[in-house]
Structures are given as C-alpha cells and as structure tokens.
RODO-396006 format. One record per residue (C-alpha): residue in three letters; z, x, y; residue number from 1. Coordinates in steps of 0.02 Angstrom, whole numbers. Layout:
N
> ALA,Z,X,Y,NUM;
...
//
This chain:
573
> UNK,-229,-1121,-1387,1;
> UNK,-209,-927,-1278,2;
> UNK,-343,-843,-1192,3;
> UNK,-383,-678,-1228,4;
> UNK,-424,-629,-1039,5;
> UNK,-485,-460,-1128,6;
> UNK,-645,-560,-1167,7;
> UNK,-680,-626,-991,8;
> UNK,-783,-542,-874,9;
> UNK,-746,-602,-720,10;
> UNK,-619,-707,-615,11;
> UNK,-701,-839,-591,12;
> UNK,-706,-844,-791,13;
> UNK,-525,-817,-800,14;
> UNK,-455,-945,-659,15;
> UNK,-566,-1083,-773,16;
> UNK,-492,-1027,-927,17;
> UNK,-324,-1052,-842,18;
> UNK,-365,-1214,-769,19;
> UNK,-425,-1296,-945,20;
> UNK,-290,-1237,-1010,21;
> UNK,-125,-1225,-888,22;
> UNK,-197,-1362,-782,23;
> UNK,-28,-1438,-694,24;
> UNK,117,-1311,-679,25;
> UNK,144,-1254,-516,26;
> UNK,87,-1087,-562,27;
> UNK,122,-1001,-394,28;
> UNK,252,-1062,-286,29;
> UNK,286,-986,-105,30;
> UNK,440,-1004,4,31;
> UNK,376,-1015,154,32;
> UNK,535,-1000,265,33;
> UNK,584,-846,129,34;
> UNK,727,-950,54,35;
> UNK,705,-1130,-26,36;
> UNK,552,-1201,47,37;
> UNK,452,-1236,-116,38;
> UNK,255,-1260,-92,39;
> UNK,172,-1255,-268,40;
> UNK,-19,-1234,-323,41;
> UNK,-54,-1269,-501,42;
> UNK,-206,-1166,-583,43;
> UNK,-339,-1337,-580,44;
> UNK,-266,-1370,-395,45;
> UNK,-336,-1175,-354,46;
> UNK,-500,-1212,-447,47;
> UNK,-541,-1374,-359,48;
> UNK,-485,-1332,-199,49;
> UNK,-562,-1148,-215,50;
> UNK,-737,-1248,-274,51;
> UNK,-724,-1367,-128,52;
> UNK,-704,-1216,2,53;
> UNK,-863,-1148,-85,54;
> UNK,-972,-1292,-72,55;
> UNK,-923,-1295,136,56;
> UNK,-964,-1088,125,57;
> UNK,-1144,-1114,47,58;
> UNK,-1220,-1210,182,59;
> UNK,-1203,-1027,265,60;
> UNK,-1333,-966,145,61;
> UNK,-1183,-841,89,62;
> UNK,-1205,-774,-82,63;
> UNK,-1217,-578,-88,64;
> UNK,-1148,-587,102,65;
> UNK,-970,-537,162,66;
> UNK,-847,-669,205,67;
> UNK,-692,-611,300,68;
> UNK,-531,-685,265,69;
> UNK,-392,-684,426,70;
> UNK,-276,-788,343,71;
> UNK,-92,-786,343,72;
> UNK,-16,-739,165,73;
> UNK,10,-908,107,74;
> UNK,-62,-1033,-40,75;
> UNK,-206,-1059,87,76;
> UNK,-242,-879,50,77;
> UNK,-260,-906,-151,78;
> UNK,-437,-1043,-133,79;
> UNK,-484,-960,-2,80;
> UNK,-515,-785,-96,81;
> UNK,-584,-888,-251,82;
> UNK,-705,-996,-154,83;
> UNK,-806,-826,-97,84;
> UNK,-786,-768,-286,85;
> UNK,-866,-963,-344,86;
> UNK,-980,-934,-202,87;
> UNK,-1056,-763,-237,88;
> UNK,-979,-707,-83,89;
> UNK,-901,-534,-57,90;
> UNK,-709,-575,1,91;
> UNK,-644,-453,128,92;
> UNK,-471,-479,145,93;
> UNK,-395,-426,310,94;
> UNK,-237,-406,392,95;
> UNK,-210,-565,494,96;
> UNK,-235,-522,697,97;
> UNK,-68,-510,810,98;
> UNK,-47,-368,925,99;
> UNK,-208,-282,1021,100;
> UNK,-213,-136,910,101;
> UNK,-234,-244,740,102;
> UNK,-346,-328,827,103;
> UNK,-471,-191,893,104;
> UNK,-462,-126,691,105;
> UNK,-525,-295,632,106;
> UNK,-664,-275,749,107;
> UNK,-716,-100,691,108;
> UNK,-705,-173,502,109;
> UNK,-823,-328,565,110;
> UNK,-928,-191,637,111;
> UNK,-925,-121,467,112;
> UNK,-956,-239,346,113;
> UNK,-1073,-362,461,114;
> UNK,-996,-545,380,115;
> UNK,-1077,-683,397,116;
> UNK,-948,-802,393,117;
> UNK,-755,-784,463,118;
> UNK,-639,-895,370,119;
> UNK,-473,-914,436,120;
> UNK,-344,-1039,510,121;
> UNK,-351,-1155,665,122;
> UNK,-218,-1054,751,123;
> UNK,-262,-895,698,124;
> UNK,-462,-961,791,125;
> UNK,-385,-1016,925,126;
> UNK,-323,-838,978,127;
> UNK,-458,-730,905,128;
> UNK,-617,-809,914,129;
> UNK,-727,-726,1056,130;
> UNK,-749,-842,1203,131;
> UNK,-927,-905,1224,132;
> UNK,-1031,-765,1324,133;
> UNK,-894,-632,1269,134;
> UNK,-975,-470,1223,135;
> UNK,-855,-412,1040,136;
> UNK,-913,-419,855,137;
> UNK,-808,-533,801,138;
> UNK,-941,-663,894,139;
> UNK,-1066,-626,783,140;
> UNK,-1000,-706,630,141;
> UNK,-988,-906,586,142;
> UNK,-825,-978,611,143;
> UNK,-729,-1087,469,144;
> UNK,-572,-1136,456,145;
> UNK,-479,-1179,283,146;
> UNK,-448,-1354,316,147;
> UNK,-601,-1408,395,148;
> UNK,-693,-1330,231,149;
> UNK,-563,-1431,103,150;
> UNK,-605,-1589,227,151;
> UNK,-778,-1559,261,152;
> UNK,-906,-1722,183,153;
> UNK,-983,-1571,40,154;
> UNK,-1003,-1582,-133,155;
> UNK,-893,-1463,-240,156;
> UNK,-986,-1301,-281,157;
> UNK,-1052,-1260,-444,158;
> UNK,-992,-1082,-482,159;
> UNK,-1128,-965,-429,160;
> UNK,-1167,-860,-599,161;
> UNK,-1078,-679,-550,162;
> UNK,-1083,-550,-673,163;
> UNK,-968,-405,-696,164;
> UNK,-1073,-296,-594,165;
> UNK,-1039,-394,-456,166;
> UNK,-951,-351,-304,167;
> UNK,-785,-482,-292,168;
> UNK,-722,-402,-154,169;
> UNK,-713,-261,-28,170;
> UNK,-530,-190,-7,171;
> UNK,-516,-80,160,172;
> UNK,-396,54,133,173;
> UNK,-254,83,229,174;
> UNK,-329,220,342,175;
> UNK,-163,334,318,176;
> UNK,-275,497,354,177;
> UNK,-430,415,439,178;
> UNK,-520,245,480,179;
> UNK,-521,105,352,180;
> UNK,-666,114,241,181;
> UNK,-705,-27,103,182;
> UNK,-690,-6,-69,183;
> UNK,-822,-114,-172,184;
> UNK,-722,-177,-287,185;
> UNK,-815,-256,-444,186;
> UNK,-762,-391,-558,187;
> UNK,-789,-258,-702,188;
> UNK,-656,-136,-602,189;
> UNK,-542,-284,-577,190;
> UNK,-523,-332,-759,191;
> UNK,-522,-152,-839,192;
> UNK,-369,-117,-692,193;
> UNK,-284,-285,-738,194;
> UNK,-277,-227,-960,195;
> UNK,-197,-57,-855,196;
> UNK,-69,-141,-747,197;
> UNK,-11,-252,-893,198;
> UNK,3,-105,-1003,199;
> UNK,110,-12,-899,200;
> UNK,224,-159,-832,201;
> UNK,256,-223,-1034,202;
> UNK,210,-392,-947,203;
> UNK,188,-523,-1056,204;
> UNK,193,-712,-1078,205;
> UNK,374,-706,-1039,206;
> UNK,343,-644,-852,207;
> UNK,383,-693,-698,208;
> UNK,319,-612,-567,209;
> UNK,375,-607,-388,210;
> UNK,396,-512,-206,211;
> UNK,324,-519,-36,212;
> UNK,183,-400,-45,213;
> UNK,39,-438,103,214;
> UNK,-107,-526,-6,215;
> UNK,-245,-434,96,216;
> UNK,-167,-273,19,217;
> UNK,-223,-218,-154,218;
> UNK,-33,-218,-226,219;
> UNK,-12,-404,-172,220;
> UNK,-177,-467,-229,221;
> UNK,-230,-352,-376,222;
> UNK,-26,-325,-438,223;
> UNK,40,-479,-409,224;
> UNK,-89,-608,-373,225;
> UNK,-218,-561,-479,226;
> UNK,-93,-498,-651,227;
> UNK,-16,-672,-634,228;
> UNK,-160,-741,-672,229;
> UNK,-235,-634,-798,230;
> UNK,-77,-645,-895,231;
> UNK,-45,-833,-866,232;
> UNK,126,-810,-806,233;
> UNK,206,-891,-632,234;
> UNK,221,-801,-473,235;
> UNK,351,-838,-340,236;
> UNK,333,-744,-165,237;
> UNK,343,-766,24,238;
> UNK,259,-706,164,239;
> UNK,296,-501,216,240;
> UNK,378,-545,375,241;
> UNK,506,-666,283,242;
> UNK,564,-499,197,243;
> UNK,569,-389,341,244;
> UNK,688,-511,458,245;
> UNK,817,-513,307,246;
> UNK,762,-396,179,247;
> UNK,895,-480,47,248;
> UNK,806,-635,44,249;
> UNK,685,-524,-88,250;
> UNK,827,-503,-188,251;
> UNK,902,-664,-178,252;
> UNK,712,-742,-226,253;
> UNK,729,-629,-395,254;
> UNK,914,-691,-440,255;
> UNK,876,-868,-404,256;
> UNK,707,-883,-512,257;
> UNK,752,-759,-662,258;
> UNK,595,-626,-605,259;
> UNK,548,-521,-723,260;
> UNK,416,-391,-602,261;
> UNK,438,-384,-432,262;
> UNK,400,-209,-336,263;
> UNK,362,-140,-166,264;
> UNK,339,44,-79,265;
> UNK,495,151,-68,266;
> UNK,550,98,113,267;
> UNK,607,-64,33,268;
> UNK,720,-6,-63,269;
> UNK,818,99,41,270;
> UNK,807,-42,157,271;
> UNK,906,-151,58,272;
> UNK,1039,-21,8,273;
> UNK,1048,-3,181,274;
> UNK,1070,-179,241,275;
> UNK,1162,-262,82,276;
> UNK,1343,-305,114,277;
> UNK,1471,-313,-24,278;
> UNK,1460,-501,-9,279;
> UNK,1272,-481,-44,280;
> UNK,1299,-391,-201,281;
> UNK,1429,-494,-265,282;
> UNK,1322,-632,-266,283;
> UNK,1160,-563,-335,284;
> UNK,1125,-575,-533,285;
> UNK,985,-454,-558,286;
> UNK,995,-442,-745,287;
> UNK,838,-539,-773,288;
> UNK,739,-362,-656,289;
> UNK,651,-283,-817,290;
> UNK,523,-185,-703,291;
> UNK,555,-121,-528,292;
> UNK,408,-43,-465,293;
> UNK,372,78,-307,294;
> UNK,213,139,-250,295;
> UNK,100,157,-93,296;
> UNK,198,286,-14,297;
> UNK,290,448,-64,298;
> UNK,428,419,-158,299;
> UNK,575,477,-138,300;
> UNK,744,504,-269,301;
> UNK,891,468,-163,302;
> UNK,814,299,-89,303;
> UNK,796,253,-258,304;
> UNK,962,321,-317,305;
> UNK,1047,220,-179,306;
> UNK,961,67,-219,307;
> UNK,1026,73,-403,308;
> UNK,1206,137,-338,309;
> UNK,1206,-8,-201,310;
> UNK,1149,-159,-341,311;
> UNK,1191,-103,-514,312;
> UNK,1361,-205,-490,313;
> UNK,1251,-347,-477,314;
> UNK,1160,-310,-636,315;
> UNK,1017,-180,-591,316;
> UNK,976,-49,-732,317;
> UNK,925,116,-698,318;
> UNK,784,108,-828,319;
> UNK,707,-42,-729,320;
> UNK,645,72,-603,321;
> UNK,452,112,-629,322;
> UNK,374,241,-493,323;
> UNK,191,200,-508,324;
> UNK,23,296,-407,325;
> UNK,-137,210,-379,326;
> UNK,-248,194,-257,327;
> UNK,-421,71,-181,328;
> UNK,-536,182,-242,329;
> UNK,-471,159,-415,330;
> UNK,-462,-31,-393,331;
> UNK,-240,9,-407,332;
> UNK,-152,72,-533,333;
> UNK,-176,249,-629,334;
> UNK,-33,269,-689,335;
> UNK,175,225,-690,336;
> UNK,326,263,-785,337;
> UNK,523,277,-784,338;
> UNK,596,404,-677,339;
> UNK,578,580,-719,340;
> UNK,585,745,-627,341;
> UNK,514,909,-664,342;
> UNK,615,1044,-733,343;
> UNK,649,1165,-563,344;
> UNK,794,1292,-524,345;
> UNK,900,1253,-376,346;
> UNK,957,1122,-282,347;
> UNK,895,945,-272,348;
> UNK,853,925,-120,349;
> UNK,678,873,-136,350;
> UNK,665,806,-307,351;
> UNK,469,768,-356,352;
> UNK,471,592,-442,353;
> UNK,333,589,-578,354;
> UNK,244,442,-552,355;
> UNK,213,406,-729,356;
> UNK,101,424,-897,357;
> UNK,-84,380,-849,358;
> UNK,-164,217,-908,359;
> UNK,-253,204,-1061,360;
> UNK,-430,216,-1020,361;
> UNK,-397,306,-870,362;
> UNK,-416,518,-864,363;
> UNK,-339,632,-744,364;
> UNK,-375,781,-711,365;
> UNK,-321,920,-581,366;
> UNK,-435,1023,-499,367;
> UNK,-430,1189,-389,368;
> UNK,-440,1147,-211,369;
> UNK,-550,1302,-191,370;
> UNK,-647,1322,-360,371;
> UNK,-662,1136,-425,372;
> UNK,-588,1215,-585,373;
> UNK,-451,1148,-697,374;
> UNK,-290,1205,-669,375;
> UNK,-147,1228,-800,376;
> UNK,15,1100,-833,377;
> UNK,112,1116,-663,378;
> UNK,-4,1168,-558,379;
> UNK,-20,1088,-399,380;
> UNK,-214,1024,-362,381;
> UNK,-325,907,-310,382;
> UNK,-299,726,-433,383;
> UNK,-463,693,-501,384;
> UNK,-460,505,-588,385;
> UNK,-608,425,-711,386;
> UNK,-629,279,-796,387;
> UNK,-688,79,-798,388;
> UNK,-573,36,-663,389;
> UNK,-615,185,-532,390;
> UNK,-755,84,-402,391;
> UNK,-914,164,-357,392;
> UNK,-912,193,-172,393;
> UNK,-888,122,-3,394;
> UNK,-965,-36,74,395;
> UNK,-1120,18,193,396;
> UNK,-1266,134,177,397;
> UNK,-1176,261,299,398;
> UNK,-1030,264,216,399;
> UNK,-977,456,132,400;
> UNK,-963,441,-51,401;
> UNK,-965,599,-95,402;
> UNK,-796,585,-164,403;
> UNK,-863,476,-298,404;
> UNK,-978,526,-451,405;
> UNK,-1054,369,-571,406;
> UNK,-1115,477,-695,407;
> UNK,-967,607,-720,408;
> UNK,-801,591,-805,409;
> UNK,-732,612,-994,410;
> UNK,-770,430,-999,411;
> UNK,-949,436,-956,412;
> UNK,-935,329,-794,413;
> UNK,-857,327,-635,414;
> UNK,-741,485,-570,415;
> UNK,-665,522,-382,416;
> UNK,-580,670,-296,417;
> UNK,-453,568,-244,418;
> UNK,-391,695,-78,419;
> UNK,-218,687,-186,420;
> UNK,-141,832,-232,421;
> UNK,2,830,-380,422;
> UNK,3,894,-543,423;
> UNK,35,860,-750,424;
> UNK,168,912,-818,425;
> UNK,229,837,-1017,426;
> UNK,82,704,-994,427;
> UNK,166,650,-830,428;
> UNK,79,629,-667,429;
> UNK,176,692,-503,430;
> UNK,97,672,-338,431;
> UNK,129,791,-193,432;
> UNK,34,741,-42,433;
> UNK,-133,740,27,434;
> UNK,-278,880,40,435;
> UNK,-313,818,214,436;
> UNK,-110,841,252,437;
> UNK,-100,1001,186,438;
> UNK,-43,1113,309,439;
> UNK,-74,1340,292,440;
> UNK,95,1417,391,441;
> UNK,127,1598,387,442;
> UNK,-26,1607,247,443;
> UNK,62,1481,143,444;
> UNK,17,1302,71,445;
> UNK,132,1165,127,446;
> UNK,129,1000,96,447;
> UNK,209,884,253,448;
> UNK,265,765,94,449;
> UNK,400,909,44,450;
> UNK,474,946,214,451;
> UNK,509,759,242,452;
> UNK,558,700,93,453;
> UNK,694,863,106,454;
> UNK,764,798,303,455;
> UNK,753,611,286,456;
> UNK,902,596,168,457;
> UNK,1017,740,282,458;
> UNK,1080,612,426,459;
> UNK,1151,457,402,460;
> UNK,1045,436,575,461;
> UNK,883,470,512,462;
> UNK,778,333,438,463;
> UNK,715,354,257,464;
> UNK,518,359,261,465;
> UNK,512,387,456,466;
> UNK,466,581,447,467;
> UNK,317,654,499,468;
> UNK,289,823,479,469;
> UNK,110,917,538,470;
> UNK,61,1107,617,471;
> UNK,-20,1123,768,472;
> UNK,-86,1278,859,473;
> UNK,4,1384,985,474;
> UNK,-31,1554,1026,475;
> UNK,-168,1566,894,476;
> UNK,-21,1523,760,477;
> UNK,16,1373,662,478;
> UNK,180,1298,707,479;
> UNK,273,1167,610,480;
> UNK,324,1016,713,481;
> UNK,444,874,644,482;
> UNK,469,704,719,483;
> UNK,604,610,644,484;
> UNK,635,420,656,485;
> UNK,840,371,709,486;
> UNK,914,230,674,487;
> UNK,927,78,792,488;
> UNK,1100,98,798,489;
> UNK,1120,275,813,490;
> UNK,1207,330,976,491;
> UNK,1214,536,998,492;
> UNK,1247,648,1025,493;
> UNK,1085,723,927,494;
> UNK,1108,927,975,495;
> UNK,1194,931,779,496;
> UNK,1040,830,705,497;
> UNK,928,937,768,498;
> UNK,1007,1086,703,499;
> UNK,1043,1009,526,500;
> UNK,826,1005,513,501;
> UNK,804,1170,575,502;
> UNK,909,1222,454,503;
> UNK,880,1142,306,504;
> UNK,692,1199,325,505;
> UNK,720,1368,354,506;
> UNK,848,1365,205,507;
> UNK,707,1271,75,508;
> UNK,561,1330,164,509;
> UNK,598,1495,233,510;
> UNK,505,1422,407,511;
> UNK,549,1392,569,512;
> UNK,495,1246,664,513;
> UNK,426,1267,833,514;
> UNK,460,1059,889,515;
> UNK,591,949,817,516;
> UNK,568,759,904,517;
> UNK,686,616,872,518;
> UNK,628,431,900,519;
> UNK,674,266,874,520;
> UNK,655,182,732,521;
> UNK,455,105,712,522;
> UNK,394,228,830,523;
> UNK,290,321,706,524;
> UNK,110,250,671,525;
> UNK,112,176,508,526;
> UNK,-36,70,399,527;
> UNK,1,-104,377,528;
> UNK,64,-64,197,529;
> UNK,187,43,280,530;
> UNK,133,216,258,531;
> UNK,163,377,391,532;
> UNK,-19,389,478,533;
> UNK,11,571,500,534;
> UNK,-170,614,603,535;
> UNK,-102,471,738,536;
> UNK,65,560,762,537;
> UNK,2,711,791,538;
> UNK,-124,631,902,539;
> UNK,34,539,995,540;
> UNK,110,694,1003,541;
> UNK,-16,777,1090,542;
> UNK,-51,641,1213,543;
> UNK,145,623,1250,544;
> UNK,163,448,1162,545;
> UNK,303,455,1115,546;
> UNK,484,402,1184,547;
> UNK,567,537,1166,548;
> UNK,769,517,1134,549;
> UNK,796,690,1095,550;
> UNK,709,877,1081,551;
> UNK,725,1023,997,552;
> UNK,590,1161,1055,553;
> UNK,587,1346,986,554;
> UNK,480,1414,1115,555;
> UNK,414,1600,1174,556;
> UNK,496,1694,1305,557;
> UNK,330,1675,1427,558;
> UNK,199,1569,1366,559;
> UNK,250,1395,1274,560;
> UNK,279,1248,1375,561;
> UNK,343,1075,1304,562;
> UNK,263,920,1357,563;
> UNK,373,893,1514,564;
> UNK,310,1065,1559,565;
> UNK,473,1127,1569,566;
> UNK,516,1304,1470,567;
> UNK,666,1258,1362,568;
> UNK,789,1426,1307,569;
> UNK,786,1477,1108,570;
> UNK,928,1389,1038,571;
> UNK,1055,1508,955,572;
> UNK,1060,1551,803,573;
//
C-alpha cells in the first residue's frame, strides 16, 4: 500500500496516512549533541503525542486562535506544531528567546498576532514568562509547557475537521528590509508548495533528507520537515547551533547516514570550505549528496565554487549543487535548478547564479518598476510570482497587502509583487536584489547585491556574505558606503584592503565610494536565517554602532565630517 499525498488536503490528513501506514520507524531522528546522540520519533509516536498536546490546548477554547511556539528545534518541536494543526489552532513558530533583542521582536510579533496560548519549554518559561504585575505582552497569553500538556490527566483530541482553506500556520518573515510580518499560510498553499519542492529536488521514496535548518524558519519546516513527510522518507538533523560551533559536523551527519537532500543559505558553504582541514576531507564520503541546495540569501559563485573545490575529493559532484529562490509569501519554493550563469562579456567577477526553472504550476513574471509592464528576456524588474502555493496576505486587519492580488495571475488565483528584482533569461530565473535596496547613484540603478557579491571574494580577510552596501545623502548627493565584515583572525594592516574595494568598484562600477568601514566578523545585523538586514546597518551606521577596526573616508575639501568628527585627507590616487 503508498499514499498518493497528491490526494490529501491537509496535514493533518497526511501525518494519519503516514501513521496507518509507516507506524514504527523512527522516521525523524535528531542528534542532539550534533554527532551520535540518536533520539527517534516514529510517524504514530508524532500523531499520538501531537493528539495528546491537542486535547491539553482545547481546554483554552483555541480553535481559529494563534498558538505561539518558543521551542528549541528539537523532536519536542515536531507534536508540538501538529497538536495546533489537530487542534484548529494557527501555529506561529518563533525563534526561541536568548539575547534582549530576540526577545523585544517576539514581543512585537505577540503584539501582532494576539495568541492565546504560549507553548514552550520549562526552561525556556522560566526566563521569559513576564513576572506577575509586569507590564509586557507576552503576559497576556496562557502559558503551557510541552511536557505538562503530554502529562496533563486529558483525553486525546479528536482532530478538529480543518479544511484546505484553513490557516495551518503563520510564518513571520525574516524582516531583512523591515519588521516581521506573518504570512497566513494555508494547508492548500502547503500542499500545492510541497508537489513543487519534490519536483524540483527529484525526491523520491529513496530520500533521505537531512541538515540543521531552524524549524521556526520556512526552509526547516516547509523543506525539510514538512517534504519528509509528504514524501514518506526519513529525516536526520540537529539543532542550528550544533552546526555553527563545528560546521563539519553537517557534513559528517550526511556521510554517516547516506543523505540524499540536505541544503542551507550560501554562508554555509563557504563556511565549511573555509573551516575543513585536509583530515576532514579525507574522511568524508559524500557520494550519496544527489541535491545540494542554497537559498535564503544571495548567492554567490565562488562560495559555491570553493565548496565543490574544497569536498569533491571526498566525493561531491558539481551537478549536485541546486541554487533555489523562494520566499514566505509564496509558502517557499518558486523555483531551483543546476548552476547556470548568464551569457555576459568581461570578467567574472560578479557572476549572477540563476536560481533555476520555475515550478510547475507556478508563473513568473517581470514587471517594470515604473510602468507595471512586462519586460523582455534579460531585463532586470520587479519578480512577480502566481499560483496555488503563493498565500493571500498577512495576519491582522492592519496589515499592508497590497502586494498581494487573489483574483489576478495566469492561473486565476493568487499573485504578489514580490519587492525582488531579477530577470528570465532561457526559462531561467536570476534574482538580483531587492526594490527596497535599490540604490539611484550618479542617475544610475544599482543594486547593493552586485557591489558585494563583487568585494566579498577580493580578500582572503573579508568574510563571504558579510557585505553591506547602501547610499546615503551628503551634500544633496547620494554616496555609496561599504562596510565589510574581517575575519576573526585577521590582523592588519587594512590601508591595502581598503584600497583593493575602492578599486574594484570604481573598475566594475565606474563609482567611487564616499565610506569604506571594516568590522569584525558578526557585526552586521543579520535575520535569524542569516541574511544582511541592510536598513539596520545603515541605521548603525548613522548612529555610530559600529566598532570600527578600520576607515576609509573620501571626503570634501570643507564640508564632510566622519563620525569621529574628524576631517580625514583624500587618499591618493
């Protein structure tokens, strides 16, 4: 007996199906120290325990209501989601809380989305949960933790009869160019986006899925959670933070249990080229890798060229690698593909990575940032998405949806202006920045993505994906300003470094920039899926946030001033 999960509407639908018929196999298995400590959760374990969470949710009078989940990203994560979806409760998944800032944004997304219940951990309550009289949002809510519900004297819910209309879940975006806003994501979004994602992947029966991705974040839940179980195949992963103390330990997890899919954003990869020792390498068998995706940030050539240089003694193919783009608002994934660049005269110093053919049932088209018209094959515009699995709006009768458009679209339902830019060029999707980025110089268009991707690679300094590049306004001019992430171990002197950007942007760009800044490595803002939050840096930069370790100012003769008010000479040329 198979299940076509084609047929079922929902998830709830689809984790029965798998229970009846996978019941026992430890269908996800998670190493909680990131190396060989095995916890397993079979697919009738998740049902019964997700159904048992429910029945403690329901004396909250929850269905239709939001139910926030601050949980760590282990198997306590997996009946946790489901019990809201058995409940018919809307799951917000959120980063767990840890430093003051995280915490202040899971405030404002309380403030948002108004939950009635908060379902966590009894550490994670301990250090969060308001004090009795304390004036914060986050004391409105009920309070529940995971293993009081599975203990709790209730009777195992009966699955509250959601339809594919339904909301499942609300998935708060990672705020790269603004404040989070949720996503209402519908089961009929999910299922249409999980036929997409196996389409493009090639995944199969035969899978094995696997990585670290957080499961609050769409690519952990929807990509790997959420595929591995709408294919019925096994996922193996760890928590984020068991990656990021020894980034090989990813690797390692795909030799040792034969993965077939495993991806994460580009940072990752050059992270491990960076960080694997020949001893690494010569221990790693990769061969089993078939699909190697990267998303969720810009990517970028050389990081991935590295990464296949670095491993490809250890068994990594080329062809493995699949960019991919996708987004919230489109429930994930529009589209992925092998590597490909665009035809261009000139060096290669900034290669554009197509991110792929677009999913069947998806269409993309690229509009005039101006007109709203259509623009020919290579013409840079604004990404314009339809289809089943692009959502409807954002949570909240404030919220600005006039992004979105039900009733529009070559498929007769939903279409977005996604705030991309990129164009199509031989049926291939390549994604330049982002409208908001966009920055006018001298009269011209530049997008921040191009500079950056051009200066990261230049030093053996500068850290891959730790460029941010904006304008600001001086003398009634826009002026280009670069802050550049260094290495940790990176010792000066940094006169040369700053030199090498200035030139290589004047060279590629024909520009000048007015402020080069070097930092350490993390100072930039970033989302918690890792992306560049361009509006903060320039924000940091204008409040003087930043540790400086190093400046490079072209300034005016008489009027320009840099932040220690100081006038600093034009450099020679």
């Amino acid at each position: 007996m198979t299940i076509d999960p084609t047929t079922l509407p929902t998830l709830a639908g689809l984790l029965d199906a798998r229970a009846e018929l996978l019941p026992d196999r430890d269908s996800f298995v998670f190493l909680a120290d990131g190396d060989n400590a095995e916890h397993g959760m079979s697919y009738a374990r998740l049902r019964t325990e997700a159904l048992r969470i429910a029945g403690a949710l329901k004396q909250f009078d929850i269905v239709n209501e939001r139910v926030l989940l601050l949980l760590p990203g282990d198997l306590n994560f997996l009946p946790a989601f489901f019990a809201c979806i058995y409940a018919g409760a809307i799951a917000v998944p959120l980063y767990p809380p840890g430093r003051a800032q995280r915490n202040a944004a899971i405030e404002n997304v309380v403030a948002d989305c108004e939950p009635a219940v908060i379902l966590t951990t009894r550490d994670i309550m301990a250090t969060t949960m308001p004090r009795p009289g304390q004036d914060s949002p986050l004391a409105r809510p009920k309070w529940l933790t995971v293993a009081d519900a599975l203990s709790a004297d209730v009777t195992e819910a009966t699955a509250c009869p959601a339809g594919a209309d339904s909301i499942a879940f609300l998935q708060y975006t990672s705020g790269s160019t603004g404040s989070p806003r949720g996503v209402m994501v519908r089961h009929r979004n999910i299922m249409a986006n999980q036929r997409m994602i196996r389409h493009g992947f090639a995944n199969d029966h035969n899978t094995i899925g696997g990585g670290w991705l957080p499961l609050f974040h769409d690519m952990g839940l929807i990509g790997n959670v959420l595929q591995s179980l709408y294919i019925g195949c096994p996922l193996i992963f760890m928590a984020p933070a068991s990656f990021l103390r020894r980034p090989m330990r990813w690797l390692r997890m795909i030799a040792n249990y034969r993965i077939t899919t495993s991806g994460a954003p580009n940072f990752a990869y050059d992270l491990c080229a960076r960080k694997a020792t020949d001893d690494d390498v010569a221990s790693l068998d990769l061969g089993s890798w078939k699909v190697a995706y990267c998303g969720a940030e810009p990517i970028h050539y050389h990081s991935l060229r590295r990464f296949f240089e670095r491993f490809r003694d250890a068994g990594f193919r080329w062809e493995s690698l699949l960019p991919c783009y996708g987004l919230a608002e489109a429930t994930l994934f529009v589209s992925g593909g092998p590597v490909t660049l665009p035809s261009r005269d000139g060096a290669d110093d900034a290669l554009q990575i197509a991110s792929g053919a677009v999913a069947p049932g998806l269409s993309v088209d690229i509009l005039d940032i101006d007109s709203g018209q259509h623009v020919a094959d290579g013409e840079v515009g604004e990404i314009c998405v339809a289809g089943p699995s692009v959502c409807d709006g954002y949570w909240g009768s404030n919220a600005d949806n006039s992004a979105f458009d039900s009733n529009s679209g070559s498929h007769g339902v939903a279409s977005l202006r996604t705030g991309d830019l990129g164009f199509l060029s031989g049926g291939r999707l390549f994604v330049t920045g982002r409208l908001k980025d966009m920055m006018v110089v001298n009269g011209r268009n530049i997008f921040p993505e191009d500079v950056e991707m051009l200066i990261c690679h230049r030093h053996v300094d500068f850290v891959t994906s730790g460029s941010a590049v904006f304008s600001v306004t001086s003398n009634q001019s826009e002026r280009l300003v670069v802050i550049q992430e260094l290495q940790h171990r990176s010792s000066g002197p940094y006169d040369d470094a700053a030199r090498l950007i200035r030139r290589e942007i004047l060279r590629r760009f024909d520009l000048q920039v007015y402020d080069i800044v070097l930092v350490r490595q993390w100072s930039l803002p970033r989302t918690t899926s890792g992306k560049i939050q361009r509006y903060k840096c320039k924000q940091a930069y204008h409040e003087n946030a930043f540790k400086i370790i190093h400046r490079d100012t072209l300034l005016s003769a008489f009027t320009d001033l840099d932040n220690s008010g100081m006038r600093r000479r034009k450099p020679r040329s």
